[in-house]
C-alpha positions in Angstrom: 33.6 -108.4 65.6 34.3 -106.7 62.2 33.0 -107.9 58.7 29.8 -105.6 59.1 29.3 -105.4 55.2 26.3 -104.4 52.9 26.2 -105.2 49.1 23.4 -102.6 47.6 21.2 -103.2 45.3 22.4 -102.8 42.0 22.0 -100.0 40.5 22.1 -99.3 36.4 23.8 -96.5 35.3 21.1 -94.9 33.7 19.9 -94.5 38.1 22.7 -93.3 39.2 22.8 -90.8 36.4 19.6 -89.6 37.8 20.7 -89.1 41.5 23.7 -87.1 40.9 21.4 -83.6 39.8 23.7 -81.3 42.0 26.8 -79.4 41.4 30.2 -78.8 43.1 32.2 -80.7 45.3 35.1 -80.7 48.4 38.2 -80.9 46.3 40.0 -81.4 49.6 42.8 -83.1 49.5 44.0 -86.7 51.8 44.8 -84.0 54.1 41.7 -81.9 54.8 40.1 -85.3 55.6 42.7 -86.9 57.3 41.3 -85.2 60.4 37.7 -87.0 59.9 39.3 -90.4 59.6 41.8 -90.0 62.4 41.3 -92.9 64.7 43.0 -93.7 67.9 45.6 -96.4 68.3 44.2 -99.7 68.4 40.8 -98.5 67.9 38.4 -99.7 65.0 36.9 -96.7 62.8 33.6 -97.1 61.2 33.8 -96.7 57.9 31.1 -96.5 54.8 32.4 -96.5 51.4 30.6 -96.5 47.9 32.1 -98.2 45.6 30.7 -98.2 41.5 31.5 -101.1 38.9 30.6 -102.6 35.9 28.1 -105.4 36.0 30.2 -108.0 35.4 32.6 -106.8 38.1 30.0 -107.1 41.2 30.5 -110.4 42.7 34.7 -110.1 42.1 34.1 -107.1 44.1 32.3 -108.8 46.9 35.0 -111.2 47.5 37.5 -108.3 47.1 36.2 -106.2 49.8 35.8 -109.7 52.1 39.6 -110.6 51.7 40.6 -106.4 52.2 38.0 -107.1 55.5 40.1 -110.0 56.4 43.7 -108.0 56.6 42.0 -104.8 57.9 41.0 -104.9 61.4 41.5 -101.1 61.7 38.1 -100.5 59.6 34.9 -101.8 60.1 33.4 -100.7 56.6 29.6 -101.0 55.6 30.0 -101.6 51.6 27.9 -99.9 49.2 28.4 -101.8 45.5 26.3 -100.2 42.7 26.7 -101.2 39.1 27.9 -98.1 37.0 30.0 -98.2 33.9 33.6 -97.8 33.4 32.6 -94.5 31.1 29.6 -93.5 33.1 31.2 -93.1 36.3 33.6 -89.8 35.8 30.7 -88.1 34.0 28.5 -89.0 37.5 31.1 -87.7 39.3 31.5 -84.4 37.6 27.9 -83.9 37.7 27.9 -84.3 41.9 30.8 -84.8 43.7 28.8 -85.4 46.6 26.8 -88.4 45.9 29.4 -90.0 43.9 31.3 -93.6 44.8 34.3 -92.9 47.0 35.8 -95.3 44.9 35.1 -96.0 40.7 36.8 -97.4 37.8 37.7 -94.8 35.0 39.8 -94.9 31.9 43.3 -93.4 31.9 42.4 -90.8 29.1 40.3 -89.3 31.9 42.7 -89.4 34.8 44.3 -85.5 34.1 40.9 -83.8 33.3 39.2 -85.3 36.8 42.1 -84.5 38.5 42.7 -81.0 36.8 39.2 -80.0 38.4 40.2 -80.9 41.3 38.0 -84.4 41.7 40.4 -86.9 42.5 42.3 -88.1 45.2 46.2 -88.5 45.2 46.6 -92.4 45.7 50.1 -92.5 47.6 49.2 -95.1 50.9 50.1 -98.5 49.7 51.1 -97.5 46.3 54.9 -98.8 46.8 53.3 -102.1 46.8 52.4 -102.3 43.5 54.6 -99.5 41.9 57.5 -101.0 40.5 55.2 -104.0 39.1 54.0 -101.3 36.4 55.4 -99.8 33.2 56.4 -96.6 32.6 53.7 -96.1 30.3 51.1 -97.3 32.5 52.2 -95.2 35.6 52.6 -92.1 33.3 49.1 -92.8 32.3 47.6 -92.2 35.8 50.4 -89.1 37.2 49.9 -85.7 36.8 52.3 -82.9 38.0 54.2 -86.0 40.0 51.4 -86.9 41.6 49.5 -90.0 40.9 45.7 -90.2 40.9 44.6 -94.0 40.1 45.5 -97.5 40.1 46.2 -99.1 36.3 45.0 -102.9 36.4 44.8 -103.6 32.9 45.7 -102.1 29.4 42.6 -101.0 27.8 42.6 -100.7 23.9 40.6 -103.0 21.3 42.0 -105.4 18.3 39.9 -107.8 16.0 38.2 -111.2 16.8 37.8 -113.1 13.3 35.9 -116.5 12.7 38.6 -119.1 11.4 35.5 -120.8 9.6 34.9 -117.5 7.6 38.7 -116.0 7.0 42.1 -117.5 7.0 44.9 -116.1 9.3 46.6 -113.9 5.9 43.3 -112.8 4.9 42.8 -110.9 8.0 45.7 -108.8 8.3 44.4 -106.5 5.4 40.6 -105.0 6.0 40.2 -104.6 2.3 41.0 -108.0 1.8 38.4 -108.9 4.4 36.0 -107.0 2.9 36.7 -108.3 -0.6 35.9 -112.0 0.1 32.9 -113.6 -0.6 31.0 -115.3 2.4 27.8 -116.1 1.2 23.8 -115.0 2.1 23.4 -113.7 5.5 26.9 -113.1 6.3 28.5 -109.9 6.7 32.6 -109.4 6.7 33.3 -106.5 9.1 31.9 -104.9 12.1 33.8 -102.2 14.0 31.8 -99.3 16.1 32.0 -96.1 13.8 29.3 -94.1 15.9 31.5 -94.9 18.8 34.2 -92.6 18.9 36.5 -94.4 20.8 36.7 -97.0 17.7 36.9 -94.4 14.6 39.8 -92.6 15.1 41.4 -95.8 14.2 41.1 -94.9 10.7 42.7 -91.3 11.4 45.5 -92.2 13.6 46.6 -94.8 11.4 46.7 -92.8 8.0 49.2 -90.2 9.9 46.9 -88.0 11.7 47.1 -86.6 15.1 45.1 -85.4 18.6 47.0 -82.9 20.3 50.4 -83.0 18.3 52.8 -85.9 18.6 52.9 -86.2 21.9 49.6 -85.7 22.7 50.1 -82.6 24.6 49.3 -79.6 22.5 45.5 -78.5 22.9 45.3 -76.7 20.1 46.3 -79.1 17.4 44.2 -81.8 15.5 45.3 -82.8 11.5 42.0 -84.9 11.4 40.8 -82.6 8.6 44.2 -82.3 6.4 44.6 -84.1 3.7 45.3 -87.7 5.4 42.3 -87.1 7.0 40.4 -86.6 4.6 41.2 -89.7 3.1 40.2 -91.5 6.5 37.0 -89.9 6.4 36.2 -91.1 2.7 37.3 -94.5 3.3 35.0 -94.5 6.9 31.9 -93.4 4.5 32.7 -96.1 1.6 33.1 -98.7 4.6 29.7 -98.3 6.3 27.7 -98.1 2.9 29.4 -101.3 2.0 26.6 -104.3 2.6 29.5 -106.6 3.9 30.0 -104.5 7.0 27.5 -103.9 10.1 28.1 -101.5 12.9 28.2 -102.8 15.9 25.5 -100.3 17.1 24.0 -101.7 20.8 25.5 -105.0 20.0 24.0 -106.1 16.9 27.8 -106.9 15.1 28.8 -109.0 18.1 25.5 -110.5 18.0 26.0 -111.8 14.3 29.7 -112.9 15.4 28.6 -115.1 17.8 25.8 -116.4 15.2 28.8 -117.8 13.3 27.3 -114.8 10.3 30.1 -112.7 10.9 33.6 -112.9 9.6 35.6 -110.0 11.8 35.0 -107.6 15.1 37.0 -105.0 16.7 37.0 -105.5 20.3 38.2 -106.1 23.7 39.8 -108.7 25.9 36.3 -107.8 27.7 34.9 -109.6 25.0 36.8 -113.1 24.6 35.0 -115.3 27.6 31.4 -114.9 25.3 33.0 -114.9 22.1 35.2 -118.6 23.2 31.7 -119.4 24.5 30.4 -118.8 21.3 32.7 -119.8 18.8 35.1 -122.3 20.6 38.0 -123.4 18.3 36.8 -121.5 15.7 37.9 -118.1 17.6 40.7 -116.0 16.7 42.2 -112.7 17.5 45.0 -110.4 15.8 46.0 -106.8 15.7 44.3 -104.4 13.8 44.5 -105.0 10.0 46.1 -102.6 7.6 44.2 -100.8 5.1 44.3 -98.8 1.9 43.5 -95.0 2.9 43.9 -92.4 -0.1 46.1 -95.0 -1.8 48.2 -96.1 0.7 48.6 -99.1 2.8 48.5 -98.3 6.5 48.4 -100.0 10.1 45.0 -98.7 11.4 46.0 -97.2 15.0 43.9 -96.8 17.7 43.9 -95.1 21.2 45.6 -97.1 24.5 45.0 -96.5 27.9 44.5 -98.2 30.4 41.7 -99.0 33.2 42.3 -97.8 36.2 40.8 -97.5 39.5 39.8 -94.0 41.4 39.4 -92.1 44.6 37.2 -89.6 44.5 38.6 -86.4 46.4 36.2 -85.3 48.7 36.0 -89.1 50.1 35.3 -89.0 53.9 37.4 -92.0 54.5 40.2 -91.0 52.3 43.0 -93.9 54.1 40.8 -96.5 53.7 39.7 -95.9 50.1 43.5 -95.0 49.3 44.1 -98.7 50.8 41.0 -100.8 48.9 41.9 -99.0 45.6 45.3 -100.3 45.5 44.2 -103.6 47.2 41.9 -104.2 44.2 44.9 -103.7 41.7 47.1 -106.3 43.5 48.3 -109.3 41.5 45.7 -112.0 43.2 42.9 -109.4 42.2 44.4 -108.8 38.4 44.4 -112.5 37.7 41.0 -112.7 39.1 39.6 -110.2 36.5 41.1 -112.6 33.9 40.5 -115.7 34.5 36.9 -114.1 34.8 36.5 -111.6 32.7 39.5 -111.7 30.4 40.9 -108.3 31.7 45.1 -108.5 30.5 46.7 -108.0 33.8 49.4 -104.9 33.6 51.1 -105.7 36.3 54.7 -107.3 34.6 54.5 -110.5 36.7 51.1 -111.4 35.7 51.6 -110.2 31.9 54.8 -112.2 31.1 53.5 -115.3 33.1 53.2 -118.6 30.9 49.7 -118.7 31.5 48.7 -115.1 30.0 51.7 -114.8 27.5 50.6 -118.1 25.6 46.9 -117.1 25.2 45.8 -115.8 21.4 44.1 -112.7 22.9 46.8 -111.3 25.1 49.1 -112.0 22.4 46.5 -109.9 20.2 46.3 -107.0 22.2 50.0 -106.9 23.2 50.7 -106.6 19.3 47.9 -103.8 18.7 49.4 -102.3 21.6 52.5 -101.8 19.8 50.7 -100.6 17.1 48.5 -98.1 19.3 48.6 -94.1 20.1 49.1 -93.2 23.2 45.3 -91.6 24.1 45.9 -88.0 25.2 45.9 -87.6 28.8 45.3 -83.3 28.8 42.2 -82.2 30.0 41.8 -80.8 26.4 40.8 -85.0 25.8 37.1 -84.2 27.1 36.5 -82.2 24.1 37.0 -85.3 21.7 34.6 -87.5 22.7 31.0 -86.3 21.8 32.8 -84.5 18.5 34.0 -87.2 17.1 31.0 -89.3 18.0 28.7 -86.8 16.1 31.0 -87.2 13.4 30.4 -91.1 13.5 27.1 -91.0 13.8 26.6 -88.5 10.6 28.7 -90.4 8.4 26.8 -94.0 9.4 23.2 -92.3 9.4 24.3 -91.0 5.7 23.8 -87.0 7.2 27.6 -86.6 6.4 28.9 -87.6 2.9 31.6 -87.1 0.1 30.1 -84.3 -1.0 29.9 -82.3 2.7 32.7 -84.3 4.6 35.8 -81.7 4.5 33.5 -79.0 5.9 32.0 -81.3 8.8 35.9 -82.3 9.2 36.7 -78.5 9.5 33.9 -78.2 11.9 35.0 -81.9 14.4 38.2 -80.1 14.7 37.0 -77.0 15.3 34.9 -78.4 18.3 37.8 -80.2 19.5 40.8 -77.7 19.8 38.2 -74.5 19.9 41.0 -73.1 17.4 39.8 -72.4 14.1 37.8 -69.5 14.7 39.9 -67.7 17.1 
């Protein structure tokens, strides 16, 4: 009888972190290991496979792997679920291949630098099945060199929550309109994550500037310290000394929004089940708001990508994990992250269904999608993140200022493109 299952004990990231001490892996390909998962005809393999999620994705997990179980009589696989983040896991699997989930969530952004090093899996069994359900720009996201590494389930970028008690639906398309009202003692007006550096580019990409050209392709190009930039960077500084505005630093903006003392928030669909919880009718959610940056009105842009779900390479049970990976981005399991977790389904059948088309927040981050960059997708992007949030942190801990901001602008793009002083 098959179903033999085992849900581990969850494990935080900061754990697994502190497992994965060793180096290397078995780049090997489906085919190096299709020899250890060979089983005969009509004969049921035993199979183990790690899996790594976010918290909040552990018990949709469970009843995804029952229901794979169910159609799957060829495996009999012992399930190991441990709780790692959606950002945390590529970094754990870089660090050791080995002791790494066969099978993790990662962004999109990631996709070509894990696969460039060799640390993915091609996902091809099963794909078909799911294929023509998904944009262009969601299956460019995930394919490298033709070949595509992960499974896209839902499009991951961030707009703006606002209390409808606070601000009225024209106040909040402008950010220095926001900021410019007057909400009494003990509120604040605007909370975004500046020390987070996949929220402060939104400030760069919307006044004109670019990562990696136009096309997000070129490694050695990044305007963030020209002119436009610049500008960005000032307006980022006067922002966070402004005592309307709160960074969202380990949750202390969202806390305030779901206080009712907060007027606006950047964030994501992730978001909207605790902020309805919180605010009820009094919830909204919108696009980005424009802003004036070096004396222009702009549509702050941010990055879009999308979250995906991974193989690792060196996988022992490469067919099976190939099969659960695209089993978890099927429709039923898409509309189960939703109704959930609020995850907007990618898949076209579940994104232009009345149900998801018709609610505020879908509607909210299809518009900022619109409005969006493209997030590079060169293995060049790794060199961005802990750059930019240096650059974050310095301007919100008051290290960077006016008076020192073009040369620490100099200096983020010299870390980033590794050009400058060549």
């Amino acid at each position: 009888m098959k179903m033999k299952r085992l849900v581990a004990t969850m494990l935080s990231a900061a754990m697994v972190a502190g497992t994965v001490t060793g180096c290397g892996s078995d780049s090997a390909g489906s085919d190096g290991k299709a020899t250890a998962q060979s089983a005969q005809a009509g004969e049921t393999q035993d199979v183990t496979l790690k899996i790594w999620v976010p918290e909040e994705e552990v018990e949709i997990t469970d009843e995804m792997v029952k229901k794979f179980d169910e159609i799957h009589d060829e495996f009999n696989i012992t399930y190991e679920i441990a709780v790692v983040g959606i950002d945390e896991a590529p970094q754990a699997l870089d660090t050791d291949a080995d002791t790494a989930a066969d099978i993790f969530y990662t962004p999109s952004g990631g996709v070509a630098d894990l696969a460039g090093k060799g640390l993915l899996l091609p996902i091809t069994k099963d794909y078909e099945t799911i294929k023509d359900e998904l944009p262009e720009s969601a299956l460019n996201a995930v394919t490298v060199d033709d070949i595509t590494y992960a499974v896209p389930f839902s499009p991951n970028t961030f707009f703006m929550y606002y209390n409808k008690d606070l601000l009225t639906e024209e106040e909040v398309k402008d950010l220095d309109t926001i900021m410019a009202k007057d909400l009494g003692d003990g509120k604040y007006n605007f909370s975004t994550h500046i020390t987070d550096s996949w929220y402060s580019e939104m400030f760069f990409l919307g006044n004109g500037c670019t990562l990696f050209g136009a096309d997000g392709k070129d490694a050695t190009d990044c305007t963030f310290n020209n002119e436009a930039g610049l500008a960005a960077g000032q307006y980022i500084v006067d922002l966070v000394r402004n005592p309307k505005y709160i960074e969202d630093l380990d949750g202390a903006g969202g806390s305030e929004f779901k206080a009712g003392n907060l007027g606006a928030i950047t964030s994501g669909a992730w978001s909207a089940p605790e902020f309805r919880e919180a605010l009820g009718d009094k919830l909204g959610a919108v696009a980005l708001p424009t802003a004036t940056i070096g004396g222009n009105k702009v549509q702050l842009s941010n990055f879009v990508d999308f979250k995906t779900i991974t193989v690792k390479s060196n996988t022992q049970y490469p067919l099976a994990a190939q099969q659960l990976a695209v089993f978890m981005g099927n429709p039923e399991n898409c509309l189960t992250r939703y109704e959930n977790q609020g995850d907007i389904p990618v898949l076209e059948s579940l994104a232009s269904s009345e149900a998801i088309s018709s609610d505020f927040v879908a509607k909210a981050l299809n518009q900022q999608a619109s409005y969006a960059t493209n997030q590079p997708s060169i293995p060049k992007m790794g060199d961005y993140w802990d750059p930019m949030k240096a650059l974050g942190e310095g301007i919100y801990y008051g290290d960077i200022t006016s008076a020192n901001l073009q040369a620490q602008l100099d200096s983020l793009v010299d870390s980033i493109t590794g050009t400058l002083t060549e």
